[in-house]
N, C-alpha and C positions, 0 to 999 in steps of 0.2 A: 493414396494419401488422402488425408480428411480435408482438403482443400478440393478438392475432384470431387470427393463425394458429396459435401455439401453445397455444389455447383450443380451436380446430378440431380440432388435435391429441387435446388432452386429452379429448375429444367420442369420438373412434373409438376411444384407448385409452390410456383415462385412470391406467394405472399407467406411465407413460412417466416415471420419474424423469430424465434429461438433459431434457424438456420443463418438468418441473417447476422444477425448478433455473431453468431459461433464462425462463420464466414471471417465478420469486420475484428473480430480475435486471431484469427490467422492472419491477416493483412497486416493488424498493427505489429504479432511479432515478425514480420518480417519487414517490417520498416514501412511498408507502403498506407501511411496513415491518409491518403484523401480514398485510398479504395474501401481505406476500413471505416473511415468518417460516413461517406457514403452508403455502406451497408448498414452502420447505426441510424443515418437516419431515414433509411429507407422501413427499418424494421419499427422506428420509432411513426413513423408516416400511418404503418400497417396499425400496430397496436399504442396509442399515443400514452398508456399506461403500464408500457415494458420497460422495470425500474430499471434493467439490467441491461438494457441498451441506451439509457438515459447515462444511465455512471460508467458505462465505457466509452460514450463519445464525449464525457466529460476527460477521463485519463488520455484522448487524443488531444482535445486542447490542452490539459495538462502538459506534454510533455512539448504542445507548438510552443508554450512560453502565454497562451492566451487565456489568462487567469479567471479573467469575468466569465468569459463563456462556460469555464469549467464549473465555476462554483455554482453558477444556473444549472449548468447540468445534474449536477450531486444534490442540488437544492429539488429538484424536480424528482429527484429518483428516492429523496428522504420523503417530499410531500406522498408520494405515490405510496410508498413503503415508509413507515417512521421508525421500522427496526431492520431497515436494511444499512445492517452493519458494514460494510466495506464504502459505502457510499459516506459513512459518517468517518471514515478513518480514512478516505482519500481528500474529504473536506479540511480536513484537520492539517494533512500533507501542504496542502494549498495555501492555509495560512500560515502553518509554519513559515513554508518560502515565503511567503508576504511579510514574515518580521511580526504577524498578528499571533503574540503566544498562547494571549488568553481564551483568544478565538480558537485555536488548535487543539488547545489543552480541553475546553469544554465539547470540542467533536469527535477528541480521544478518550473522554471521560463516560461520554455516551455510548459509546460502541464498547465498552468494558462492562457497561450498566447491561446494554442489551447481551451482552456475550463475554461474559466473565472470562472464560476462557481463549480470549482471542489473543493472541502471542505478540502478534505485529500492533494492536493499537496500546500494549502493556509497554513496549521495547520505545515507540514512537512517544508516548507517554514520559516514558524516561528521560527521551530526548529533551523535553520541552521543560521538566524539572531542572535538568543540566544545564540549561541556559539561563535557567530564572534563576542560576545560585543553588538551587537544592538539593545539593548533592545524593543527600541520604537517603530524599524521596525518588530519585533516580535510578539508585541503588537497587529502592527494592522495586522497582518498575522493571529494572531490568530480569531482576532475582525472578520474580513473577512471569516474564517474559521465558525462562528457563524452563520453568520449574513445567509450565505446560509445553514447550518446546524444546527438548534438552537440545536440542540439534539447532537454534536460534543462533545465528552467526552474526549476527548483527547486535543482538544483543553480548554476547561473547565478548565482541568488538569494543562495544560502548561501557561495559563492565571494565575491561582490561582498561580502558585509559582513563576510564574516572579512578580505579585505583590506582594508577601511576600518578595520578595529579595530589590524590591523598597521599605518597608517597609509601602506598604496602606493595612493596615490588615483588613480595613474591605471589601475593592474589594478583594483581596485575599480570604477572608472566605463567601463570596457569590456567587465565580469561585468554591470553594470546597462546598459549598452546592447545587450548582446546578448540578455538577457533580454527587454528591449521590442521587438527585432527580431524574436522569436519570438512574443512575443504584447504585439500596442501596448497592451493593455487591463490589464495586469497592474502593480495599483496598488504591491503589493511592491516591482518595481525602480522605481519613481518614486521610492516612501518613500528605498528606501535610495541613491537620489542626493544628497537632501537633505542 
């Protein structure tokens, strides 16, 4: 299992930050976020200019609830890199939760600049149109979300119930049946058939 081996690793040469990193990513999907905290900053100790362990011990504070630390963290993995995109679209995640749309909206805006094609900051994009009122710009945030990821559930999701709230029920119940096509387990588009 790649948890063994990149302990193997750390075994014969234990400043290996990219092992470190890819370590404190198995720790955090397995819930153990101070093992995985700890291999980010040990990897970060090692190389204090590894963006990519900079914005995943930011998504551990992320997900404690400890907003400052994370946004430092994503802030630091942007200085380091200014077109590392995932660090601009989990900055963006952050303010969202914060209630900051404009703040969200302008680190979803740039991670679309940097990587036109990035599906997740198009879908989260949409989100933040749909809350400001804009429906239509939503629309096509999502549509765009699609169009590079046809298999985007989350867009699927957020399509289906902005056209339920427009009132076109049957594009609404074809966003929530493609959605269950993608994944039959996914209680969201049941909900929003309802």
């Amino acid at each position: 299992d790649a948890q063994n081996y990149y302990q193997k690793v750390l075994k014969i040469e234990p400043n290996n930050s990219p092992t470190l990193n890819n370590l404190g990513a198995i720790f955090k999907e397995l819930g153990e976020h101070q093992k995985a905290k700890e291999c980010y900053e040990k990897a970060i100790k090692i190389n204090p200019n590894y963006e990519g362990a900079h914005s995943n011990l930011g998504g551990i504070f992320q997900e404690l609830g400890l907003h400052q630390s994370a946004i430092e963290c994503y802030e630091k993995a942007i200085k380091i890199n200014p077109n590392y995109v995932d660090a601009h679209n989990n900055l963006g995640a952050i303010f969202k939760e914060l209630g900051e749309h404009q703040k969200a909206k302008e680190c979803y805006e740039k991670a679309i600049k940097i990587n036109p094609n990035y599906a997740d900051a198009h879908n989260n994009l949409g989100v933040i149109f749909k809350e400001l009122g804009e429906k239509q710009k939503a629309i096509g945030c999502y549509e765009k979300a699609i169009e590079i990821d046809p298999n985007h559930l989350s867009a699927y999701n957020n399509l289906g119930i902005i056209f339920k709230e427009l009132g076109e029920k049957q594009k609404a119940i074809g966003c929530c049946e493609k959605a269950i096509e993608i994944d039959p387990n996914n209680f969201n588009a049941y909900n929003n058939l309802g």
